[in-house]
KOLVO-914946 format. One record per residue (C-alpha): residue in one letter; x, y, z. Coordinates in steps of 0.25 Angstrom, whole numbers, always signed. Layout:
BEGIN
  code      X      Y      Z
     a      X      Y      Z
...
END
This chain:
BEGIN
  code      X      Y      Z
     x     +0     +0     +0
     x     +6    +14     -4
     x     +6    +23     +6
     x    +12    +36     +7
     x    +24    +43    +17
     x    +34    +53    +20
     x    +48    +52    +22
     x    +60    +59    +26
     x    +74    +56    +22
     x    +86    +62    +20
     x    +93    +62     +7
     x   +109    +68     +3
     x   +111    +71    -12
     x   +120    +80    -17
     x   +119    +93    -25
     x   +125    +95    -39
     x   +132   +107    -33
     x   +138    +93    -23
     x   +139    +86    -34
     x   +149    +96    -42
     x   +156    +99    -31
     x   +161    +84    -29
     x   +163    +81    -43
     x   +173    +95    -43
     x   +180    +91    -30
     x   +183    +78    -36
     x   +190    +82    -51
     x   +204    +87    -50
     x   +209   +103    -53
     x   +213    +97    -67
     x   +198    +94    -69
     x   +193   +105    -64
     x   +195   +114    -76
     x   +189   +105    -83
     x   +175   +104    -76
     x   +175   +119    -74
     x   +176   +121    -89
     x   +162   +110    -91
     x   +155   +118    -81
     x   +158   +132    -88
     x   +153   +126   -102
     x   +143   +121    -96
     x   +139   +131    -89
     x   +138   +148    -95
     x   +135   +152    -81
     x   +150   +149    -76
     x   +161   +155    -83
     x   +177   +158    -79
     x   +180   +169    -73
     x   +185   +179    -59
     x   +177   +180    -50
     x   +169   +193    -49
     x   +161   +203    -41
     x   +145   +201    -43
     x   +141   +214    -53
     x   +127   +213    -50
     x   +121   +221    -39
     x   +106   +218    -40
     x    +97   +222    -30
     x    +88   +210    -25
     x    +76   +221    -24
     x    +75   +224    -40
     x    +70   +210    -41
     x    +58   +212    -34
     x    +49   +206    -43
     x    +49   +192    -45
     x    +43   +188    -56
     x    +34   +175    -60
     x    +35   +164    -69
     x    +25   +159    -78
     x    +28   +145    -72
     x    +21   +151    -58
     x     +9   +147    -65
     x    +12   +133    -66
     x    +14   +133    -51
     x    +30   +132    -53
     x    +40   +139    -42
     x    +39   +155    -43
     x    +53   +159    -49
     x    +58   +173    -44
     x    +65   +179    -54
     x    +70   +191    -48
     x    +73   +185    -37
     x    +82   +173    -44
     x    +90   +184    -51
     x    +93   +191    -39
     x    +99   +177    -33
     x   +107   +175    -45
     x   +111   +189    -47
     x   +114   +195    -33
     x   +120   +181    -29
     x   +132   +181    -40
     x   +139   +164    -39
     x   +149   +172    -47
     x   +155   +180    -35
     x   +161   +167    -29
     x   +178   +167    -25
     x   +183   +155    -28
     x   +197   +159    -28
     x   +204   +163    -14
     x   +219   +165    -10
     x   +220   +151     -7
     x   +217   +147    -22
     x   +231   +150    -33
     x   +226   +156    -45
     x   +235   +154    -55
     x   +234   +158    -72
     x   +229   +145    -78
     x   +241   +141    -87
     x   +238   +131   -100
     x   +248   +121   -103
     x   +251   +122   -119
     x   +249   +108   -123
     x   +259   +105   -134
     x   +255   +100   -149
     x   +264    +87   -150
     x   +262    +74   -160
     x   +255    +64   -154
     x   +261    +47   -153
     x   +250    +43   -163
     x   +254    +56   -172
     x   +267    +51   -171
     x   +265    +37   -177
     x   +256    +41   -188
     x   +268    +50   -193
     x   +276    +38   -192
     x   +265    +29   -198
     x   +264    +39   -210
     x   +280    +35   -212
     x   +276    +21   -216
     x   +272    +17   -229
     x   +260    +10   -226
     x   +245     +8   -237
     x   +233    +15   -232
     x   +228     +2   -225
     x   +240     +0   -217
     x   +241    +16   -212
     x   +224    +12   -208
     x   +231     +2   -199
     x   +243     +8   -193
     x   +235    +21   -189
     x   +224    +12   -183
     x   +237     +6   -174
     x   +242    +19   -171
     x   +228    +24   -166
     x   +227    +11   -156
     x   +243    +15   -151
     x   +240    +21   -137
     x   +247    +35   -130
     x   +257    +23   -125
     x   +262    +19   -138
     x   +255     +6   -137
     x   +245     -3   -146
     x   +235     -7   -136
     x   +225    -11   -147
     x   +225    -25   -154
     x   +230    -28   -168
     x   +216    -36   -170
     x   +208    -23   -164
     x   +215    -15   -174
     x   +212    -23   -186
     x   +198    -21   -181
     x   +198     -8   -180
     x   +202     -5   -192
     x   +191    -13   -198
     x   +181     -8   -191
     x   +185     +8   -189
     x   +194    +12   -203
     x   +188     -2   -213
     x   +202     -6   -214
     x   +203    -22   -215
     x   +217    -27   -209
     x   +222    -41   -200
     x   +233    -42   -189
     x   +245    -45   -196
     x   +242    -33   -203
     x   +240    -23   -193
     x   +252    -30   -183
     x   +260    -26   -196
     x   +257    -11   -194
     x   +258    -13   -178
     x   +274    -18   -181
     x   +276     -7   -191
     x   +270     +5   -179
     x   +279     -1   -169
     x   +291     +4   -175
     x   +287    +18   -176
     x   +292    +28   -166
     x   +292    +27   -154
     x   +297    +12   -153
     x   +287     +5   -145
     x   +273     +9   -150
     x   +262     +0   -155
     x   +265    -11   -146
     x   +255    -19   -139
     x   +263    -21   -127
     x   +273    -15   -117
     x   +281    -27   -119
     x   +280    -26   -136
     x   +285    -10   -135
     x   +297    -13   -127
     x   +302    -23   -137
     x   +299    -14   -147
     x   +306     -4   -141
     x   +318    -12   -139
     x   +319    -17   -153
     x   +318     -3   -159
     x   +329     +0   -149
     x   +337    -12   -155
     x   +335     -8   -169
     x   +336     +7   -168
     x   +350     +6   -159
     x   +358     -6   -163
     x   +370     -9   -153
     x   +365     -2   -143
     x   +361    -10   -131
     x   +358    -21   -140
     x   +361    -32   -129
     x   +350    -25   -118
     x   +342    -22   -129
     x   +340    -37   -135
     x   +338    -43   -118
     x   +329    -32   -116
     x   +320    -37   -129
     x   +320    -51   -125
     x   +315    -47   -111
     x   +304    -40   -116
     x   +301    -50   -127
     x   +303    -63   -117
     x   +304    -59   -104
     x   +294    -48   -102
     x   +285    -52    -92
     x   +297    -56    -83
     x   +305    -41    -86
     x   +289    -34    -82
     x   +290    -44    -68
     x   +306    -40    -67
     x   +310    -55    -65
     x   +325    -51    -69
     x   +329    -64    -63
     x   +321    -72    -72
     x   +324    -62    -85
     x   +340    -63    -81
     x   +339    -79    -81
     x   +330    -82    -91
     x   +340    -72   -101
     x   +352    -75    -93
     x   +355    -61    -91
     x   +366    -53    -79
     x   +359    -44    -73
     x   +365    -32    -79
     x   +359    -37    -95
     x   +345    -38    -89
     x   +347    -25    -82
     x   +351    -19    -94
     x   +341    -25   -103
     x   +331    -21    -92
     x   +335     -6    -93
     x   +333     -8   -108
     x   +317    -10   -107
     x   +318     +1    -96
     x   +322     +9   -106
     x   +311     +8   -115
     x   +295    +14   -116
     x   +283     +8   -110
     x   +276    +20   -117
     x   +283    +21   -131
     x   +272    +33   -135
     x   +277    +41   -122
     x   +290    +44   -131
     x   +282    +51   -141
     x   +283    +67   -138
     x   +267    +73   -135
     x   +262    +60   -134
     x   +259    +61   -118
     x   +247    +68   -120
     x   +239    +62   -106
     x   +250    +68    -98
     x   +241    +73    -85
     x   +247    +84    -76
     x   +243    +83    -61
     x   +233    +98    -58
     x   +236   +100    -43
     x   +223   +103    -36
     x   +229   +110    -24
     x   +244   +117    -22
     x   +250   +117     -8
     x   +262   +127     -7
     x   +271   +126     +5
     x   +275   +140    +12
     x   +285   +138    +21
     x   +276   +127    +27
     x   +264   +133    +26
     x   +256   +125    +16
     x   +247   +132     +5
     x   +237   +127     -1
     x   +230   +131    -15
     x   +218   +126    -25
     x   +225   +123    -40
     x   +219   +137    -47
     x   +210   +128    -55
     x   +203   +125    -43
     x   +199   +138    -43
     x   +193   +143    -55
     x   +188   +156    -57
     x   +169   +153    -62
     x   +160   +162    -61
     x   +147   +165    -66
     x   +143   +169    -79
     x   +140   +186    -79
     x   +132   +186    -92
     x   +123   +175    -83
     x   +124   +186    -72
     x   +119   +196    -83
     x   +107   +187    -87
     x   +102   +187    -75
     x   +101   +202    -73
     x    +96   +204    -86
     x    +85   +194    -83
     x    +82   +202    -68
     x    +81   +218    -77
     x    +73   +209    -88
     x    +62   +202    -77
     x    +62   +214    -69
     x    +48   +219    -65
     x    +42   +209    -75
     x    +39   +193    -76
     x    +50   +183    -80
     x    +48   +178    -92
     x    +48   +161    -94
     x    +62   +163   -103
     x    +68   +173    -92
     x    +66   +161    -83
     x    +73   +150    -89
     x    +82   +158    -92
     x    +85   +162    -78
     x    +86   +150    -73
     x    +96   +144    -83
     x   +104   +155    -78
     x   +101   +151    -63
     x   +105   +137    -67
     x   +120   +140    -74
     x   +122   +150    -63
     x   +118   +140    -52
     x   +126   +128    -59
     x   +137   +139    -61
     x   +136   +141    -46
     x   +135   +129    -41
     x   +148   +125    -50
     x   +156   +138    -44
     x   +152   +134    -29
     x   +156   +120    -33
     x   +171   +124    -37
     x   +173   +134    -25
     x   +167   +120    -16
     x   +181   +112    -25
     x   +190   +121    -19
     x   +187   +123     -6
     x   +184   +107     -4
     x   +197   +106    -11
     x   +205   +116     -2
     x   +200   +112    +10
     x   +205    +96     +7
     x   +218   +100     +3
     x   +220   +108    +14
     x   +216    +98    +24
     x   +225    +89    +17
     x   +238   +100    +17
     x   +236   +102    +31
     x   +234    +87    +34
     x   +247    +83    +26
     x   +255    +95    +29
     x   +267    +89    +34
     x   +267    +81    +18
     x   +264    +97    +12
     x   +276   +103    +19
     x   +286    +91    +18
     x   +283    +83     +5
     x   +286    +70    +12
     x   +275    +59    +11
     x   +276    +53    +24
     x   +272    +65    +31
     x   +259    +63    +24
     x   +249    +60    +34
     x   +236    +48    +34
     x   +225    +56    +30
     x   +212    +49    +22
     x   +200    +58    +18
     x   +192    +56    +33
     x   +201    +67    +37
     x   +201    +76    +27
     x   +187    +77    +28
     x   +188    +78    +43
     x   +197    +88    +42
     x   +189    +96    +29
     x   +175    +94    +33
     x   +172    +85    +20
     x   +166    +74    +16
     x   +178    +63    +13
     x   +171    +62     -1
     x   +173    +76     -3
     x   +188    +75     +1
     x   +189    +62     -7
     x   +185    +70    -18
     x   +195    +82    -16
     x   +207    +72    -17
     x   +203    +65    -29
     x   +213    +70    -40
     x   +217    +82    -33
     x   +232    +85    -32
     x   +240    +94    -25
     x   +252   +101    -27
     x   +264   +103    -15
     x   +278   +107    -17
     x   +280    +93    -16
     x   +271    +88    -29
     x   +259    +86    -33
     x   +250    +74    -27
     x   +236    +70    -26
     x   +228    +72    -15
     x   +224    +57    -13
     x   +240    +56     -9
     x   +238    +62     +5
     x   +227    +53     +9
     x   +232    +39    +16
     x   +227    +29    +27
     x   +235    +29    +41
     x   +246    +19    +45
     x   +249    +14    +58
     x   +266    +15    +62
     x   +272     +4    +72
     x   +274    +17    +81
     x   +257    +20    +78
     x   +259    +32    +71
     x   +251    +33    +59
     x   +256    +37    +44
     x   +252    +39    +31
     x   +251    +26    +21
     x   +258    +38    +12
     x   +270    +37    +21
     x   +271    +22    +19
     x   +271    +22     +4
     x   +279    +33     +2
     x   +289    +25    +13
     x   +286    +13     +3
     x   +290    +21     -9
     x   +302    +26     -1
     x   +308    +12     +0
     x   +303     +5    -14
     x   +312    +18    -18
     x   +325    +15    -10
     x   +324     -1    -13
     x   +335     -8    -19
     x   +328     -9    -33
     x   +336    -21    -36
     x   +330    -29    -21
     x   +317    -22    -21
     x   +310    -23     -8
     x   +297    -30     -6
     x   +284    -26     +1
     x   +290    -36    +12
     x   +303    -30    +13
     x   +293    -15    +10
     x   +283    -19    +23
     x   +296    -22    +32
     x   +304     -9    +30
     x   +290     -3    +32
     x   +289     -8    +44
     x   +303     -7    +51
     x   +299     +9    +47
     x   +287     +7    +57
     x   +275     +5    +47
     x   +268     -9    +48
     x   +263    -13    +32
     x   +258    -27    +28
     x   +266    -31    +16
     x   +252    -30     +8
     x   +250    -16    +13
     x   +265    -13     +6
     x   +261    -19     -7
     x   +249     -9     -8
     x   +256     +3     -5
     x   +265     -2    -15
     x   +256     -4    -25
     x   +251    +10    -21
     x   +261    +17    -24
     x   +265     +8    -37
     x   +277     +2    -33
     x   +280    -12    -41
     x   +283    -24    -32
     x   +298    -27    -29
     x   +299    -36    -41
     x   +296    -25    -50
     x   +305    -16    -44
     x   +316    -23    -47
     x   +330    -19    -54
     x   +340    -24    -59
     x   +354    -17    -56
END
């Protein structure tokens, strides 16, 4: 049976204005730019620009009369005219300061990005060298296309053929596109089109044969029977083996060792303009050290100069002289409030880039002042155990909120540039019960995988022991982790020869 009822509940959502702000705190300074520029073609009511003084002084009593809509009629909400310009007009979002002592404003400087020839330019002009028939230049440039940044043929022979088959119309068969392959692996630089590390290497090493005859011949030729026969052993550094199975001293495999050194992983890397995904690290925040005081300032960009659009301003008072002392007219109203919606999603987008750098300064400043000793000194054992609990302890944040600041965000001291997400780490108990930072451990872990004997390696056994005769009580499991962390191979793989 249906019945009816009241109920009370409570219910949390987030506004769009909550919504903006989180997704702003969370993308880096280097993206920043980038959003500013959607929302000011998106939006004519937001534009670039100092701020400024309001230039309208209106009196609210010239808007006495409010006029009525023919909507009214229809029992819809009365809508007063006069009294909306006056909001929008007296109440100018443009008069915000964003910009403080505490923020460096700095001329925007562009970085001239240099016109070069491209790896894939390059081979073509070598391509157009050889004296090939139309259906054979179809082919190579179909090979070239599929060559990636790396200088490597990541795509099969047999996908090619059918490429060309279904894309360009061309009809061809393996032996004839493998033909091409061998003829494009002789172009410069020596080691492209190969389908594997492996089959660059020995590419590189038989042009180095062919080009430089006499010259470390011997190396050379052990070098390209490693790398043809023994490959997987030379990648797992079983020198033992390699020495017994080529019966070799210990100085030839060392010298045909350093001979593979020598060569490309990335044989396109040589080619001049061709490292066009180069990324630069945009610091966020810039810590300045004053005679040990520290300083701490927003990147510019963190702070852009938006304002709201004055011919929007002048719209509106053209629209409060033109309804003055009569009826708003259905046009006058929707014209009014598409200007009340830019100027309101304008404003809400201002407020939400002053909300960014204050969330912003306020979390890096906790973190200055909590990892000061690291700020002043540079030294990563200083750095304290600190997890985002305490920040937003200390902040008055929610730890989402923190969370969100140090993703992607990078700071710049006088002793590098590093990301946030560096000075966080879990506390560790010491034999004497003092606790330290897991950063202090690695960076003691590092310090010793350093100072080894690279020829005796030291295990994560031998690793946990001097770790522990310093005071610190690791499993082993727990040194393979952090070792894994900080991308240190096992001792096998850090193995040299003398």
């Amino acid at each position: 049976m249906l019945k009816q009822s009241l109920s009370q509940k409570m219910l949390q959502k987030l506004s769009p204005q909550q919504i903006q702000l989180m997704k702003l705190l969370q993308i880096p300074t280097a993206s920043l730019e980038e959003r500013i520029k959607e929302e000011l073609e998106s939006n004519p009511a937001l534009e670039e620009g100092d701020d400024y003084d309001d230039v309208f002084d209106l009196e609210k009593d010239a808007y006495g009369n409010s006029s009525e809509s023919e909507s009214e009629e229809r029992n819809e909400p009365e809508f007063e005219f006069g009294d909306y310009l006056n909001e929008y007009l007296d109440d100018d979002p443009s008069s915000y300061k964003l910009k403080s002592d505490d923020f460096v404003n700095e001329e925007e400087r562009s970085m001239p990005v240099p016109v070069e020839n491209t790896f894939h330019e390059s081979l073509e002009r070598q391509l157009g060298l050889l004296d090939l028939e139309e259906k054979q230049y179809q082919i190579a440039n179909q090979i070239i296309g599929s060559i990636d940044e790396d200088g490597y043929l990541r795509r099969e022979p047999a996908s090619i053929v059918d490429d060309l088959l279904f894309s360009q119309n061309v009809e061809t068969n393996l032996a004839e596109v493998n033909a091409i392959i061998k003829q494009i692996q002789k172009f410069d630089p020596p080691g492209i089109c190969a389908r594997s590390l492996q089959e660059s290497l020995i590419l590189q090493l038989e042009d180095k044969l062919e080009k430089e005859p006499g010259k470390n011949t011997h190396e050379r030729k052990i070098a390209l029977r490693i790398l043809a026969d023994f490959f997987d052993e030379f990648t797992k550094k079983h020198y033992d083996r390699m020495k017994k199975m080529l019966s070799l001293s210990d100085s030839e495999l060392k010298d045909a060792i350093d001979e593979i050194i020598r060569l490309n992983p990335k044989p396109a890397s040589t080619i001049e303009g061709n490292n066009v995904t180069s990324q630069y690290v945009i610091p966020d925040f810039i810590i300045h050290n004053r005679d040990g005081e520290l300083e701490l300032t927003l990147n510019s960009k963190n702070a852009p100069d938006l304002r709201i659009n004055d011919q929007y301003m002048e719209m509106l008072k053209g629209y409060r002289e033109t309804v003055q002392g009569r009826r708003a007219t259905r046009p006058e109203k929707e014209a009014v409030l598409f200007i009340k919606q830019k100027i309101d999603s304008a404003k809400w987008f201002i407020d939400a880039i002053k909300q960014r750098q204050d969330t912003l300064y306020r979390t890096m400043y906790s973190i200055m002042q909590y990892q000061y000793e690291y700020f002043v000194t540079g030294d990563d054992r200083r750095l304290k155990p600190m997890i985002l609990k305490d920040l937003a302890e200390i902040t008055g944040l929610d730890i989402s909120t923190v969370s969100r600041v140090a993703n992607s965000k990078f700071v710049q001291t006088e002793f590098g540039t590093r990301r946030l997400k560096d000075f966080f780490s879990e506390s560790m108990q010491t034999q004497d019960g003092s606790e330290v930072s897991t950063l202090e451990i690695k960076t003691i872990l590092n310090d010793e995988v350093l100072r080894e004997d690279k020829t005796k390696p030291l295990s994560d056994e031998r690793l946990m022991e001097i770790l522990s005769e310093r005071g610190y009580n690791i499993a082993r499991r727990t040194i393979a982790k952090y070792r894994e962390q900080l991308n240190i191979p096992v001792a096998r793989l850090r193995k040299e020869l003398r």
